[in-house]
N, C-alpha and C positions, 0 to 999 in steps of 0.2 A: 625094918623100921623106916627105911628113907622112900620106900615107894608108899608105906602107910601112910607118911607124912602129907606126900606128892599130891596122892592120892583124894586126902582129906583137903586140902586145898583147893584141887581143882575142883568139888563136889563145894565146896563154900562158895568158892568163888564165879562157879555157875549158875548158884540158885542167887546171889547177888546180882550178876551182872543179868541174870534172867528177869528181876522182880522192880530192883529201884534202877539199874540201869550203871553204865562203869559211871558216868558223873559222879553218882547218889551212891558208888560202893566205897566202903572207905577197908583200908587195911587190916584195921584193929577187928570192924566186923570178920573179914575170911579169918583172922588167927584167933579170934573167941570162937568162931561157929566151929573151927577144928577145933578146938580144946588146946592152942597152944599159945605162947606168949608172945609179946608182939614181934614183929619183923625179923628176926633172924631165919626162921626156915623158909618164908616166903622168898627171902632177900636172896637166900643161899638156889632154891628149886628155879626161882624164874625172875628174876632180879629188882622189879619194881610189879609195879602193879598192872602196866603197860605188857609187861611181860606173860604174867599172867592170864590177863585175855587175850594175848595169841596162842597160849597152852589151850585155852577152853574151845578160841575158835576153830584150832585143830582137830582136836576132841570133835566137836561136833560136826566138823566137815566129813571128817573119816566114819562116824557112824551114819551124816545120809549118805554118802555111796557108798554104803555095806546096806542100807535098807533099800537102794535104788538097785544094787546088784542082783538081791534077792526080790526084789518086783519084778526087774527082766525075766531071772532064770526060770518063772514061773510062767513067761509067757508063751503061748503055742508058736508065736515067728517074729520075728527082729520086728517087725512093723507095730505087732504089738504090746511087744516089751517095749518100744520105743515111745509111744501112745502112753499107754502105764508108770514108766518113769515118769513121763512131763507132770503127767497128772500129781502122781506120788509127791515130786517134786513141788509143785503148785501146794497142796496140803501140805506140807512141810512149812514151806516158807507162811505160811498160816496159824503157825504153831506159837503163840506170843514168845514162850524164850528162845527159839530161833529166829523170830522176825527181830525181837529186840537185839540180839547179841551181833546175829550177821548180817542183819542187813538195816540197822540203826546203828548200835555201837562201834557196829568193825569198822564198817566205812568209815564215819565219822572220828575214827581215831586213827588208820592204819592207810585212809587213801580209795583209793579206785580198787575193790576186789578183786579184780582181775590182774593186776600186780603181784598179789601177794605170794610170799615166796610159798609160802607151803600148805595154801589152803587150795579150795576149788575143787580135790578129789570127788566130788558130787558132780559139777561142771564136768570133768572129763571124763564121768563115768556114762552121762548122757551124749556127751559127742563121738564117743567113742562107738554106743551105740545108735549113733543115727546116724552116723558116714555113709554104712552098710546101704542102707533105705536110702539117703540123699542120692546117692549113686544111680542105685535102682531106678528113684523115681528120675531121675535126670536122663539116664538112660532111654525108659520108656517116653519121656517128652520127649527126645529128639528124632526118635525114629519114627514118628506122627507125622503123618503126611496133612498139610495145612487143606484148611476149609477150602472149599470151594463156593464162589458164589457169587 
């Protein structure tokens, strides 16, 4: 019953903070869109409503590097699973309730993205893959022997 709860909140409070935005979401909406009464299970799961869309931006980080994972592993060499992420990536962040949640609302309530304590899984999924290739290509640059001329 308490992950139903969790559950039904985080799915209210998605398609809120996906559609009017955390300004324009109000609390009464997530605990009518779940079916429950006001404030206490929200209060109890994720404390305010601040809290709340660091649950959902989690949420969403963790599922684009599980969709950036599976674009890699489908690629024939690191070079171009690394190519296919960025892309992937790119279309993602294109996606209005991603563009709105992460990269409108998070910022603008949570700070510099790159702080945050436990988002970015998507971020390190594509650095992680492109070490490999930066190496590489760095590699092959240096052992070029300069133009002549």
């Amino acid at each position: 019953m308490i992950a139903e709860t969790r559950a039904k909140l985080m799915a209210a409070g998605r398609k809120a903070f996906g559609t009017v935005g955390y300004a324009e979401a109000s609390m009464d909406d997530f605990t009518a869109s779940a079916g429950l009464t006001r404030g206490g299970a929200l209060y109890h799961h994720f404390g305010d409503k601040k809290g709340l869309l660091q649950a959902v931006i989690n949420e969403i980080d963790c599922e684009m590097a599980a969709r950036l994972c599976t674009i890699s592993a489908k690629a024939p060499n690191r070079w171009q699973g690394f190519v296919d992420e960025n892309v992937a990536y790119i279309e993602m962040a294109l996606e209005p309730e991603i563009q709105r949640i992460m990269f409108r609302d998070g910022p603008a309530v949570f700070g510099d993205p790159s702080c945050w304590p436990s988002a970015n899984g998507c971020i390190r999924t594509i650095t992680t893959s492109s070490m490999p290739c930066a190496r590489k290509a760095s590699s092959s640059i240096s052992t070029r022997k300069p133009p002549h001329g």
